[in-house]
C-alpha positions as CSV (number, residue, x, y, z in Angstrom):
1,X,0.0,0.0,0.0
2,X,1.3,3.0,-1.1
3,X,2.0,5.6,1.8
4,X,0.2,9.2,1.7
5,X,1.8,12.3,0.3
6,X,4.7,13.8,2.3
7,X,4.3,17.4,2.4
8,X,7.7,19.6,2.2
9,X,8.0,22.7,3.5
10,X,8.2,24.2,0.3
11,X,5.4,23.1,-0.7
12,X,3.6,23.7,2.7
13,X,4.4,27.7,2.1
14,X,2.8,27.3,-1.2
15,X,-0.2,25.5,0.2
16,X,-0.9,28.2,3.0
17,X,0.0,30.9,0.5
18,X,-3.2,29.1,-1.8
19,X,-5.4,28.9,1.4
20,X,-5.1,32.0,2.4
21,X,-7.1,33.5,-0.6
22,X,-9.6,30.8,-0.3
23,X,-13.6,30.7,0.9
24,X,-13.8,30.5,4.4
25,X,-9.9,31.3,4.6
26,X,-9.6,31.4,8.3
27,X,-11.4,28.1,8.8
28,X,-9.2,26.3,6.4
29,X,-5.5,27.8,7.5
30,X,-6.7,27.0,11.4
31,X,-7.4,23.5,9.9
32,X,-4.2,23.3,7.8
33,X,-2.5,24.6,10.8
34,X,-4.0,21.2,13.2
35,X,-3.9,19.0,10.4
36,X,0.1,19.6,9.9
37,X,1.3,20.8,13.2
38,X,-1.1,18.6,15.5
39,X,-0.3,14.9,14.8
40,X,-4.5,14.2,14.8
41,X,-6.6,12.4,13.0
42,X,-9.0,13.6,10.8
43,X,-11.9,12.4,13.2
44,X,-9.7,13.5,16.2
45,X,-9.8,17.1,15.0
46,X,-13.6,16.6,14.4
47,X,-13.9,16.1,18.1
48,X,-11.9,19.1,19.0
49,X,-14.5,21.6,21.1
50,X,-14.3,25.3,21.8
51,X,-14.0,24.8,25.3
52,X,-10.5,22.5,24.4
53,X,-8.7,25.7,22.6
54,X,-10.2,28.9,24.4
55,X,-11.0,29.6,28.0
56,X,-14.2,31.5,29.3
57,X,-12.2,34.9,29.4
58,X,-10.7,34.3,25.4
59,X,-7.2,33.2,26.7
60,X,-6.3,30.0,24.5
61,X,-5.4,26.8,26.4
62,X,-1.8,25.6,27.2
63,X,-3.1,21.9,26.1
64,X,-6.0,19.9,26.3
65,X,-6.8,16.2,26.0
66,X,-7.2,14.4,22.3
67,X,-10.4,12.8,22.2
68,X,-9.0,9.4,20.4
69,X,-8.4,6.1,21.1
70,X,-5.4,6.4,22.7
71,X,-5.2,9.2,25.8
72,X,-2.4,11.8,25.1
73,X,-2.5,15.5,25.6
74,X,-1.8,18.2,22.7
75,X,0.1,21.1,23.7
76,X,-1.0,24.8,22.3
77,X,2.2,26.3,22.2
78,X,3.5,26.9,18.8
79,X,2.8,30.4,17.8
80,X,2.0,30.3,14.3
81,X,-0.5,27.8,15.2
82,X,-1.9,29.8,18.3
83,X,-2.3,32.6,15.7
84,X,-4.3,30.8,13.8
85,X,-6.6,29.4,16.3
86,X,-7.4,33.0,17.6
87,X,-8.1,34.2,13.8
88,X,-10.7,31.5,13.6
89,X,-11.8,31.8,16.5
90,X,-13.0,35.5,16.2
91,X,-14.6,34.8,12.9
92,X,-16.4,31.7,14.3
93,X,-19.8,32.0,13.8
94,X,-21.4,32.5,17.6
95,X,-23.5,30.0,19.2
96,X,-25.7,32.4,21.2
97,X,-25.8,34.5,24.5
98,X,-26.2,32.1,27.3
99,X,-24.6,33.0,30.5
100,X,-22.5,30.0,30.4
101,X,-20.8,30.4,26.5
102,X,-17.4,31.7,26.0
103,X,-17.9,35.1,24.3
104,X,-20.9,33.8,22.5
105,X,-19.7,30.2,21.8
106,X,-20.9,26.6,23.3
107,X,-17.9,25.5,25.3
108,X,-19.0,22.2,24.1
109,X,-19.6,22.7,20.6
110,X,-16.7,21.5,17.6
111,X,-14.5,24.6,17.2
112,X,-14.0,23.9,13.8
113,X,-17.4,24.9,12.1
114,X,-18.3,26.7,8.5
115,X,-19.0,30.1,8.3
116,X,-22.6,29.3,8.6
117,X,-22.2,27.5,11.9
118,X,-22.3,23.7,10.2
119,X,-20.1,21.2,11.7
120,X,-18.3,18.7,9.7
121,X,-20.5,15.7,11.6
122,X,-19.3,12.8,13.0
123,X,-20.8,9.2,11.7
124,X,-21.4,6.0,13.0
125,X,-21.4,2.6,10.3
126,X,-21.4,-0.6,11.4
127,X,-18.3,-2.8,10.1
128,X,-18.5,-6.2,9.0
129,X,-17.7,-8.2,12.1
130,X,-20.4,-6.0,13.7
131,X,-17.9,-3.3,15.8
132,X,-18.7,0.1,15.8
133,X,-16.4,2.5,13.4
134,X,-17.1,6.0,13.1
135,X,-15.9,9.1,10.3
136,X,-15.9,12.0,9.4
137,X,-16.0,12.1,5.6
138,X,-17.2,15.6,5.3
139,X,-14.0,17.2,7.2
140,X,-12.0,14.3,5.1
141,X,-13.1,15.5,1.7
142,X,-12.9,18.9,3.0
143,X,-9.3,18.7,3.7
144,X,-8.2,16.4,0.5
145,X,-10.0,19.8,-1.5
146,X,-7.2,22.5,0.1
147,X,-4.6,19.7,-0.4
148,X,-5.6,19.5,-3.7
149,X,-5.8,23.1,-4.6
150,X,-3.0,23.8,-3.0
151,X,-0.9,21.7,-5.9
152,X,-0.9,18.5,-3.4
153,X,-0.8,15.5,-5.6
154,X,-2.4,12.1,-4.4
155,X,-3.6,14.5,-1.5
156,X,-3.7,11.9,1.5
157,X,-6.0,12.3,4.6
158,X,-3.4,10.7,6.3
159,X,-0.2,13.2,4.7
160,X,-0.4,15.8,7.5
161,X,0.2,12.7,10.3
162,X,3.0,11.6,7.7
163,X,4.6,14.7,7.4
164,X,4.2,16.0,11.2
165,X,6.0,12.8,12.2
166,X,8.9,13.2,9.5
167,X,9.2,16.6,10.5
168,X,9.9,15.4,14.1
169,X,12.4,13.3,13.0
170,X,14.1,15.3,11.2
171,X,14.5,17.7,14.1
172,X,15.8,15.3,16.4
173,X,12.9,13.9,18.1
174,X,13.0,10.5,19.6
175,X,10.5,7.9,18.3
176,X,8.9,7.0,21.2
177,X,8.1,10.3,21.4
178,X,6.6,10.7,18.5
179,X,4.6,7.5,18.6
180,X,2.8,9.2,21.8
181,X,2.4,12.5,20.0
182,X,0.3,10.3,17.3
183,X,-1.5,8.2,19.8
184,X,-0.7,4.8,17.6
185,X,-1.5,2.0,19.1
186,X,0.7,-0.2,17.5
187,X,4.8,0.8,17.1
188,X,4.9,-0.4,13.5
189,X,2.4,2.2,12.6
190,X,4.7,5.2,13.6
191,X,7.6,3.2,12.1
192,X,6.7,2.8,9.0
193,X,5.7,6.2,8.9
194,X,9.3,7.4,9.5
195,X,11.4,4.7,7.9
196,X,10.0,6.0,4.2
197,X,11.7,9.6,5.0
198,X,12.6,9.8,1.4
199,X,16.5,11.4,0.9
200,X,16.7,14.9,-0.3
201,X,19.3,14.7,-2.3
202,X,19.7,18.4,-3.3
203,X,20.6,19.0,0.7
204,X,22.9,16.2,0.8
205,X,24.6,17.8,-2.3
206,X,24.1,21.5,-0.2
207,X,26.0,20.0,2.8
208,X,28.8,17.9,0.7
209,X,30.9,21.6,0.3
């Protein structure tokens, strides 16, 4: 099985570049933002809430807990992506003036909502041995169109977990480490993820004189 896209950081300043000047821009650049800088799933980030990101007084979180199958906590540090998060946040469409909302918005609602307040829902199918497996197709197709637009070829629901764990790597981070950070369950997951770092030959070349 061929693995997804591995997004360069060329071409990730081209692709924020694209989705800037795109519908609903602030939406999709705080979603870019999670999708490469987060190490989530596409259903993870589906089940991210406003009261995860942003207190009751505005103030962003310092972290909050990933709702996925395996418990980890995501840290709200990085300050592109924290600029992000408060751009969307102050165009987020509010939820309505009860006492308990932060500035207008259910601290329990998904943070990451269109510009007419729909959610990318989450689904429930039934799999064939009878196990619950749930989706979120919308946000999936969602994202593979801002890959795809932003000149992403074979554009990958799974590329921004590829690339946020190769980026890791690359800047020195251990492996268990990383595997936490994705919440993998199994080691060979993450491995395989990192063992494809494909050589870039024109910085070998760069380094060689």
């Amino acid at each position: 099985m061929a693995l997804p896209a591995l997004i360069e950081d060329s071409q990730r300043k081209w692709l924020f570049k694209v989705t800037a000047h795109s519908k609903e821009a602030d939406l999709n650049l705080c979603l870019l933002g999670f999708f490469l800088g987060s190490g989530m799933t596409t259903l993870e980030l589906c089940r991210v809430q406003v009261g995860d990101v942003i207190t009751k007084s505005g103030e962003l979180a310092k972290c909050f807990a990933v709702r996925g199958d395996v418990e980890r906590d995501f840290y709200l540090s990085n300050a592109d992506l924290k600029a992000l998060v408060k751009r969307h946040a102050e165009k987020r469409k509010k939820d309505g003036d009860h006492p308990d909302y932060y500035q207008g918005h259910d601290p329990c609602a998904q943070f990451f909502t269109r510009s007419n307040g729909d959610a990318f829902n989450v689904k429930r199918r039934t799999t064939a041995r009878g196990n619950d497996s749930y989706h979120c197709n919308a946000l999936n197709n969602h994202i593979k169109r801002l890959l795809s637009d932003g000149g992403i070829e074979r554009p990958s629901i799974l590329s921004g977990r590829r690339t946020f764990a190769v980026r890791l790597k690359r800047h020195g981070v251990d492996v268990p480490t990383i595997h936490l950070m994705l919440g993998n369950k199994d080691l060979s997951t993450t491995y395989r993820l990192l063992d494809s770092d494909p050589v870039d030959m024109g910085a070998i070349a760069e380094m060689a004189f």
